[in-house]
N, C-alpha and C positions, 0 to 999 in steps of 0.2 A: 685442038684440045680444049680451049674452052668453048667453042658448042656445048662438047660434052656434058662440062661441067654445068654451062648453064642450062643441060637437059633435066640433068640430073637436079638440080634445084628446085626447078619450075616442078617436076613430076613430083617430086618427093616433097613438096611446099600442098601440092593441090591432095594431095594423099593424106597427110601428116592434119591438114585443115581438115579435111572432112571427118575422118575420126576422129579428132578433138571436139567436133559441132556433135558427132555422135554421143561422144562422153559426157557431153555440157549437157544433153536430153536427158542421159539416164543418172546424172549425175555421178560417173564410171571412171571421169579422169584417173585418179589414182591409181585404182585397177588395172586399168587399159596401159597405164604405161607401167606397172610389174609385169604385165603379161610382153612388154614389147622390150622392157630389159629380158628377160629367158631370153628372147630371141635375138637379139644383140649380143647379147655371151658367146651364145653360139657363133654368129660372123666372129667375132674377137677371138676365139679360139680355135674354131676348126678354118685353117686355110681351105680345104677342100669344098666346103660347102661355101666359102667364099667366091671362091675362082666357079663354081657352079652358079651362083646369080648374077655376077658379071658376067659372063661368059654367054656371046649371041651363039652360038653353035647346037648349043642344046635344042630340041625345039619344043616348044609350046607345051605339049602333050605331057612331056618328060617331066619336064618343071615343073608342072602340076602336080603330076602322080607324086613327085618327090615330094614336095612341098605339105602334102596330104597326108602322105605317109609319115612323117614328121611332125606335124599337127596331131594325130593320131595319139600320139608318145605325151604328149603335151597339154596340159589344163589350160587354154587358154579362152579367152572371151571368144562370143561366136562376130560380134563384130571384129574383133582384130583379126583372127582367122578369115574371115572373109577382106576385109581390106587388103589383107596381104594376097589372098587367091583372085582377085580382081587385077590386082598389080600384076601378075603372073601371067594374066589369059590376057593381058595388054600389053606384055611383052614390056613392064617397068618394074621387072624384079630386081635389076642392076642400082635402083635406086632405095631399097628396103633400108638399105643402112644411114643414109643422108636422110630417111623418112622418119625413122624413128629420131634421131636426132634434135628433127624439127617438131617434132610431137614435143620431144623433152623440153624443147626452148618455151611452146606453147602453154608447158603446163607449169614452167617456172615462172614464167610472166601472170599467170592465173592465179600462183600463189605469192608474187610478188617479188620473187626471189632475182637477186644478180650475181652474176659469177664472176668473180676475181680471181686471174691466174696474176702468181706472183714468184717471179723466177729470182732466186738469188742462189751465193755462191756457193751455201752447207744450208742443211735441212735448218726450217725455220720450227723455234718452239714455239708454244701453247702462248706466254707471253706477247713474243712478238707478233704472234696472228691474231691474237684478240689486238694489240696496238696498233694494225694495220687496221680490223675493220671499225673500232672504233675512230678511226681517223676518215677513213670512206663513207663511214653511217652519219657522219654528223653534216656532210654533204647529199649523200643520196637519201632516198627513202625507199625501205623496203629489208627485206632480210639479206645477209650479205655471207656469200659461200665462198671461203678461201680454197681455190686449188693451188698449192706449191710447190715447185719441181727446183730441185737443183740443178745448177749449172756454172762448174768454177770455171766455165769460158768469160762468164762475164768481171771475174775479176776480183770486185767486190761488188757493193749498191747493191739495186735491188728495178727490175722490171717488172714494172705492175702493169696489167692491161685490162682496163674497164670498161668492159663492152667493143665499141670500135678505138675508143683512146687508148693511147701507151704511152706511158712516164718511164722514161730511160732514166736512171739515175746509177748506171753501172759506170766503174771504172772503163769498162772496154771503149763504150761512146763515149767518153771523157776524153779518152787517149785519143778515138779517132779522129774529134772533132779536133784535138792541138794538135794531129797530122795534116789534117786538113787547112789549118788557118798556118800554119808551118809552111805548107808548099805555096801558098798565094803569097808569103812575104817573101818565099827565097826564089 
């Protein structure tokens, strides 16, 4: 399983890189990734065309013709269209969705941007989300994008995760960690 995965990264990293060098020439970035959101919606929405780019069975030929056909339907850049129909006749269409992803990372990093997911127990307001990235901006530099999801598994606190770091400060690791220091005394 993770081969896979690490296929799927490498492929969709060396993709994701080339049409961004593309976008950096025409000065396209922005464009290039509304044109590669449309096409993300679509994986996000339709299961079927999902399990159709994962899916090795299909062959080569098919993928194509789909792929075309679809494009067809679609305003999109003639480089992203080809990027993608390149992927396809290379049999790395399974990685379309982890490519654009990595396109996104590249053009947030271009515009300086970081992403903050921030898990607590009830929907965070306008307040507390500007107090949060005021509190990360006076540390980091750059613009600071709160994504926040609820999760009353955690309790209360609050899990922020910046980049590869995470600050636990939930009730739940609270609890764990006195289950834990609990069984090493008893």
């Amino acid at each position: 399983m993770s081969e896979n995965t690490s296929l799927t990264k490498d492929a969709s990293f060396r993709y994701a890189n080339a049409l961004f060098n593309l976008a950096l020439e025409t000065n396209s970035f922005f464009k290039y990734e509304k044109d590669l959101d449309v096409i993300l919606k679509i994986l996000d929405e339709d299961t079927n065309f999902n399990l159709f780019i994962r899916s090795p069975i299909y062959p080569r030929g098919i993928q194509l013709s789909t792929i075309k056909a679809i494009f067809s339907k679609l305003k999109l850049n003639e480089n992203v269209k080809n990027t993608v129909l390149v992927m396809t006749s290379k049999r790395r269409l399974f990685a379309l969705k982890e490519m654009i992803l990595q396109y996104k990372d590249l053009c947030r990093q271009k515009r300086n941007e970081l992403i903050v997911e921030v898990a607590s127990v009830s929907e965070l307001t306008q307040a507390d989300i500007d107090k949060i990235k005021k509190s990360i901006s006076s540390n980091i530099d750059g613009n600071i994008i709160i994504k926040s999801k609820c999760d009353p598994s955690i309790l209360g606190g609050l899990i922020v995760k910046v980049g590869s770091k995470l600050i636990d400060t939930s009730i739940r690791s609270k609890l764990v960690k006195l289950k834990n220091n609990l069984k090493e005394v008893g």
